[in-house]
C-alpha positions as CSV (number, residue, x, y, z in Angstrom):
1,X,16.5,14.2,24.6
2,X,17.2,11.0,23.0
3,X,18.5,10.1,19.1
4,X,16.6,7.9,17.0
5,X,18.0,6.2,13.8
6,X,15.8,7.2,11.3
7,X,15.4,6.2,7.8
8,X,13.2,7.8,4.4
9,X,12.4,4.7,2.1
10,X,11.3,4.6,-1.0
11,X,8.5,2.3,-1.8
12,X,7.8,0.4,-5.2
13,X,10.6,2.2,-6.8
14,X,12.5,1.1,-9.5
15,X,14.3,3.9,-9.7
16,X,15.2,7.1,-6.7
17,X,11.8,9.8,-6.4
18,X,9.9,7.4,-8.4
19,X,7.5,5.5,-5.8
20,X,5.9,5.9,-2.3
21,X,8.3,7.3,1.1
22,X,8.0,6.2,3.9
23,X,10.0,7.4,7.4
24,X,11.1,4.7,9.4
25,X,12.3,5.4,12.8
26,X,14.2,2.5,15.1
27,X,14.7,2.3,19.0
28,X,11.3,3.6,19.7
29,X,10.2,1.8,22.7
30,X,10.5,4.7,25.0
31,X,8.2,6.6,22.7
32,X,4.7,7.4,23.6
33,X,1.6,7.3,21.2
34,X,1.2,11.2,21.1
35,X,4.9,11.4,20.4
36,X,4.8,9.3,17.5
37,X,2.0,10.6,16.2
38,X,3.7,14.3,16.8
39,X,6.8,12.6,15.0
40,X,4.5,11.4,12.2
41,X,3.2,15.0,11.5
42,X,6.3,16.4,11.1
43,X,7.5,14.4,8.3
44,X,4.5,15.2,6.8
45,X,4.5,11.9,4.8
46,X,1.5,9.4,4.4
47,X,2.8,7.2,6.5
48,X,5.6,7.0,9.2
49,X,6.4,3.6,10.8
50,X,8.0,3.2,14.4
51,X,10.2,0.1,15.4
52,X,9.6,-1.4,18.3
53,X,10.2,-4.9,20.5
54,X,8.4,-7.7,19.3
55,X,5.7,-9.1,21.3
56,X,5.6,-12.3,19.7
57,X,8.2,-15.0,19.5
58,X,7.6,-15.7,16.2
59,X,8.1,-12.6,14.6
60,X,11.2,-10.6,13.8
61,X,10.5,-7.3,14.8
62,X,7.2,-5.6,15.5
63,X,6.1,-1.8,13.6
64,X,3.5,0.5,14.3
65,X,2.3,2.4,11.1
66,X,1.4,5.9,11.7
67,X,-0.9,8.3,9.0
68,X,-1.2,11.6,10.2
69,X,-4.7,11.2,11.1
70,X,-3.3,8.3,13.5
71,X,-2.3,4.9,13.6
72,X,-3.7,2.0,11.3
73,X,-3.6,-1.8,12.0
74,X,-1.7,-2.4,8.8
75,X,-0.5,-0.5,6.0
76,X,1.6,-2.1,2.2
77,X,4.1,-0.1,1.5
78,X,5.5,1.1,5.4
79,X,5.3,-2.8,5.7
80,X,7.6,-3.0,2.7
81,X,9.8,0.0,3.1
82,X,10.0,-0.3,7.1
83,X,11.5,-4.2,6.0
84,X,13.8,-2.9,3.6
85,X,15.0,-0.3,6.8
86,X,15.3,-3.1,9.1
87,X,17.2,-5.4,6.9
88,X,19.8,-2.5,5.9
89,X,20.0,-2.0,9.7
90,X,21.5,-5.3,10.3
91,X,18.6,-7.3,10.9
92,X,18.7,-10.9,10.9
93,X,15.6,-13.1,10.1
94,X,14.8,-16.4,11.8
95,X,14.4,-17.6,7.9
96,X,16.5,-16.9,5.1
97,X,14.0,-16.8,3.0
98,X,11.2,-15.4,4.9
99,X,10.7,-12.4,7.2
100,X,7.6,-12.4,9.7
101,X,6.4,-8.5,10.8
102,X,4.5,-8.3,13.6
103,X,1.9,-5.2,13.6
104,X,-1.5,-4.4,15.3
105,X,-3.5,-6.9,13.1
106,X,-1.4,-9.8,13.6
107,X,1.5,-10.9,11.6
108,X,2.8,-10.4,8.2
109,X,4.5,-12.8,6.2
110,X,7.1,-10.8,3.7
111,X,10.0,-12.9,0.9
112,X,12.9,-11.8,0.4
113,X,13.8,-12.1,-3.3
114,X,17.1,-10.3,-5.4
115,X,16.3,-7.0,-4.2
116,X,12.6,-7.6,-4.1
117,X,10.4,-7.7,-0.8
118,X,6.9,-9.0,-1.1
119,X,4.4,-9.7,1.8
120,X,1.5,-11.9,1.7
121,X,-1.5,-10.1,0.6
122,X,-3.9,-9.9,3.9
123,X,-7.4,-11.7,3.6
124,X,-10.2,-9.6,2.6
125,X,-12.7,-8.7,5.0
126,X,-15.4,-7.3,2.4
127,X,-16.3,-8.7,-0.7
128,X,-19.0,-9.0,-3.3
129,X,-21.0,-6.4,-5.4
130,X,-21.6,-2.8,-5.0
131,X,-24.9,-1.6,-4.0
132,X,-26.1,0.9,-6.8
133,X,-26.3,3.6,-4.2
134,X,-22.2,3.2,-3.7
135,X,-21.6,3.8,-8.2
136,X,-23.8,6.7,-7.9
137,X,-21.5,8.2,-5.5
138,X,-18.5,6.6,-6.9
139,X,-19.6,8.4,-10.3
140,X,-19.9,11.7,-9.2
141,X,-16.9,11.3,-7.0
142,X,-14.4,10.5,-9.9
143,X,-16.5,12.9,-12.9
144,X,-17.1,9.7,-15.0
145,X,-20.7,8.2,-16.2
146,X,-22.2,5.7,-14.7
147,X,-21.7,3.4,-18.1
148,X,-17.9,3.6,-17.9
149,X,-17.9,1.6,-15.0
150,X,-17.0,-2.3,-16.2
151,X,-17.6,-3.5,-13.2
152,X,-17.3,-3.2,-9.4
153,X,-15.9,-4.9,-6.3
154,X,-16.0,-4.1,-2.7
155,X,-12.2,-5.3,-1.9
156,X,-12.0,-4.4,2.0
157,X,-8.9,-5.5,3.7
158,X,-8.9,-3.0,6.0
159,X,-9.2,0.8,4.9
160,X,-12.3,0.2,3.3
161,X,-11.3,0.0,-0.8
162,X,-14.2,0.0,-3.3
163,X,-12.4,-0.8,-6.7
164,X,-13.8,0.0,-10.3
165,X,-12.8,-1.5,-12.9
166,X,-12.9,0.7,-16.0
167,X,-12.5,-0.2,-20.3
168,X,-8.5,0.5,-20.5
169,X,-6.0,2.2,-18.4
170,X,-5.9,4.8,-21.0
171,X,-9.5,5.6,-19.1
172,X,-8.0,5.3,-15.3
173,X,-5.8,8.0,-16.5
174,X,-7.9,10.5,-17.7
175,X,-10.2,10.7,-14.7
176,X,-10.5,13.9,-13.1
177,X,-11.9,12.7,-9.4
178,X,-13.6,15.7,-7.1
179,X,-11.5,17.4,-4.8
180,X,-13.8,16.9,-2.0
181,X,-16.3,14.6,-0.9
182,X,-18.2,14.9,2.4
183,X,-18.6,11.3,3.2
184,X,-15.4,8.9,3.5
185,X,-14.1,7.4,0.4
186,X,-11.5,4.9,-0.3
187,X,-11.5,4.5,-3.7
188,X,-9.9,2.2,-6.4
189,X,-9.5,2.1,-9.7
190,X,-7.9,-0.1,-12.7
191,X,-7.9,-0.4,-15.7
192,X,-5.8,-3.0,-18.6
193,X,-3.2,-2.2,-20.6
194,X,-3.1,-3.7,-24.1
195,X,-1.0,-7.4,-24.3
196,X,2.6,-6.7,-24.5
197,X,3.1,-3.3,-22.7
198,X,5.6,-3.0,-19.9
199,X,2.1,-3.1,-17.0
200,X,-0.6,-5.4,-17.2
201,X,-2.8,-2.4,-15.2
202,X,-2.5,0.7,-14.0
203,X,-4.5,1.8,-10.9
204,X,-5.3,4.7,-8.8
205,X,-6.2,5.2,-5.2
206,X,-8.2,8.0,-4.2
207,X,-8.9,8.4,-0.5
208,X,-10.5,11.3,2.0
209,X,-8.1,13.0,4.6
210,X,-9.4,14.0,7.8
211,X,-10.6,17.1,6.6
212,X,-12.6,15.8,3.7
213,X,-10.4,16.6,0.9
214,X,-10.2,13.8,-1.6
215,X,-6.6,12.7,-2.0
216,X,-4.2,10.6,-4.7
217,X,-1.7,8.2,-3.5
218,X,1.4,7.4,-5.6
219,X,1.5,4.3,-5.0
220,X,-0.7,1.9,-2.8
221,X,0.3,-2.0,-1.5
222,X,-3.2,-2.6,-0.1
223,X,-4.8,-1.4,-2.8
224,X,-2.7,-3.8,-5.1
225,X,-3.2,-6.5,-2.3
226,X,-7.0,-6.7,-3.0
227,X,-7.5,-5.9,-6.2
228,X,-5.2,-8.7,-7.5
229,X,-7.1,-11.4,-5.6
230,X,-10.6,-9.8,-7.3
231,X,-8.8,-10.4,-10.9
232,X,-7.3,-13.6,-9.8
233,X,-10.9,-14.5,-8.8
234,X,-13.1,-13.3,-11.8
235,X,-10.1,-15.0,-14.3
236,X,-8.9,-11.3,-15.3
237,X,-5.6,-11.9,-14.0
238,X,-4.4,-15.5,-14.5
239,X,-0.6,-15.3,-13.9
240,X,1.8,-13.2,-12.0
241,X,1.7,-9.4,-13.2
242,X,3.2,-5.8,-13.1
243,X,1.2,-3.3,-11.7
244,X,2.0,0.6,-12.8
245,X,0.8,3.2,-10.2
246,X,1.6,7.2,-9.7
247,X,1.5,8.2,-13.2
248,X,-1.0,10.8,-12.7
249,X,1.0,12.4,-9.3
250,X,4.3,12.5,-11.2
251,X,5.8,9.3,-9.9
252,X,6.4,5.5,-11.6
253,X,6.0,3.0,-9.1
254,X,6.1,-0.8,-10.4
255,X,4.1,-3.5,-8.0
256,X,4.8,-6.6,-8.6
257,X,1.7,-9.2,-8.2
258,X,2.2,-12.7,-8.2
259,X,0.3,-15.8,-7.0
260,X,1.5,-19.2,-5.3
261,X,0.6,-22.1,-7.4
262,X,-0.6,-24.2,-4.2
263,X,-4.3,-24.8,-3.6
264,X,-4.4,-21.8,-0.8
265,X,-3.2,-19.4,-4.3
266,X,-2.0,-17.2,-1.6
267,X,-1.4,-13.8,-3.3
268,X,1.9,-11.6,-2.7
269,X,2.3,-8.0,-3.1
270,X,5.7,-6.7,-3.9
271,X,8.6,-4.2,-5.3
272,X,11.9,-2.8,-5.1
273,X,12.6,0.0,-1.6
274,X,15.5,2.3,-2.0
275,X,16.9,4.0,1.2
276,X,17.1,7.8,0.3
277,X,18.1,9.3,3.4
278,X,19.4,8.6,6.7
279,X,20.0,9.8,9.8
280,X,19.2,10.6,13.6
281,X,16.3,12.3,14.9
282,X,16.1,14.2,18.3
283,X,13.1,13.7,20.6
C-alpha cells in the first residue's frame, strides 16, 4: 500500500463551492490504468487527473485526465485545476511566464497571470453548419422550438460539442433539456447578456453519461474554448470577455475569454482554481 498526495481543486471559481472540482492525484507512475480509473470512480467527480513523468522534454509535467467512463485525450478545467495543484505543490516551470502540460493529445500551453491560469484554446477539429437533421434533435433534446435557435455551430475540439446560440441568456436559462437521450449528445448552449452586465454570455453544457442520461456541467473549459473562437469568428465577440456558467446547477463559475492580438488570434481559456482539500490517499 502506497500514499499518494492528493488534491480537490476548484475550477473557475471566484469564490470556495462556486465552480468545477477536480481531484488531482501526484506520484502516480506506479499506477496502473484500471487503478486510476478505480481511483477516479471513487471520487465520483467529473473528472480526476493523475500526475505522472513527463515524456517530453519540453513540457513540465505530464497528466492523464480520467471521467468515470474512462480516460479523455484532453479535458479544460482538470487541465486548469491539475496546474493550479502542481504549482502549489512546488512546481517549477521552465518559463516564468508560461507553463507547458503534456497530456495524451499533445501539449498544452497554460499563462500564469495574478492568480489566473489560462491555457491555449486547442484547435477545432469540426466546424461549419449544422445539418437540419442535428436541430431537430437538438430541439427536442433541450424542449425549445426549432425558431429559438439563432444559429448553430458544430465547434468539435474533441468531445464532440454542437453549440446553439439562442436570443439572450435570459433564454439559455430557462431551458428545461430532456433527461435522457438515446443517442450521444454533447451539447452547447449560449446566449448574450445585455451591454454592461457583470458576463458577456452565459452558457450551458449538456452531455450524455454512459448510461444515456443527459447531464449538466457546472462549468466547462472546452466548451468555453470553442465557442469563443465561433464568436470571435462570426464578429459576435470582438474583445476579451467574461463568460458566466453553473447558474442553473447552483454554482457561479467565471471563465475568462481572451484573444492574442497577433495574426494567429490565438484564443485562451481561463479562471481562478482554489485548493479546497488536501491530503494523502492509500492505494
Amino acid at each position: 500500500m502506497t500514499n499518494k498526495p492528493f488534491q480537490l481543486v476548484d475550477v473557475f471559481a471566484e469564490e470556495p463551492f462556486t465552480g468545477n472540482p477536480v481531484a488531482v492525484v501526484f506520484d502516480s507512475d506506479d499506477l496502473s490504468t484500471d487503478q486510476m480509473l478505480q481511483m477516479t470512480r471513487w471520487f465520483n467527480l467529473s473528472e480526476t487527473t493523475f500526475l505522472v513523468s513527463p515524456t517530453d522534454p519540453a513540457a513540465d509535467y505530464r497528466v492523464r485526465i480520467f471521467t468515470l467512463a474512462g480516460e479523455l485525450p484532453f479535458a479544460g478545467h482538470p487541465t486548469l485545476g491539475t496546474c493550479h495543484a502542481w504549482l502549489r505543490n512546488g512546481g517549477q516551470p521552465k518559463d516564468a511566464t508560461e507553463i507547458v502540460q503534456e497530456c495524451n493529445v499533445g501539449l498544452v500551453r497554460i499563462r500564469r497571470s495574478d492568480e489566473t491560469l489560462a491555457f491555449a484554446a486547442p484547435p477545432l477539429i469540426r466546424t461549419g453548419e449544422v445539418e437540419e437533421s442535428k436541430l431537430e434533435e437538438i430541439v427536442q433534446i433541450l424542449g425549445i422550438s426549432r425558431d429559438d435557435i439563432v444559429d448553430a455551430q458544430w465547434v468539435n475540439n474533441g468531445p464532440g460539442w454542437v453549440a446553439v446560440l439562442l436570443e439572450s441568456a435570459e433564454k439559455v436559462l430557462a431551458v428545461e433539456p430532456a433527461r435522457y437521450h438515446p443517442a450521444q449528445a454533447f451539447l452547447g448552449i449560449v446566449g448574450a447578456y445585455p451591454a454592461g452586465s457583470p458576463a458577456a454570455f452565459e452558457l450551458r453544457a449538456i452531455f450524455s453519461n454512459q448510461f444515456g442520461g443527459l447531464m449538466e456541467d457546472p462549468v466547462t473549459g472546452s466548451l468555453n474554448a470553442s465557442v469563443a473562437q465561433w464568436l470571435f469568428a462570426s464578429g459576435r465577440a470582438k474583445t476579451s470577455y467574461v463568460a458566466s456558467q453553473g447558474l442553473r446547477v447552483g454554482r457561479r463559475g467565471v471563465v475568462r475569454i481572451s484573444q492574442d492580438a497577433d495574426g494567429e488570434g490565438q484564443v485562451w481559456v481561463g479562471g481562478k482554481s482554489l485548493t479546497l482539500f488536501e491530503g494523502n490517499s492509500s492505494y
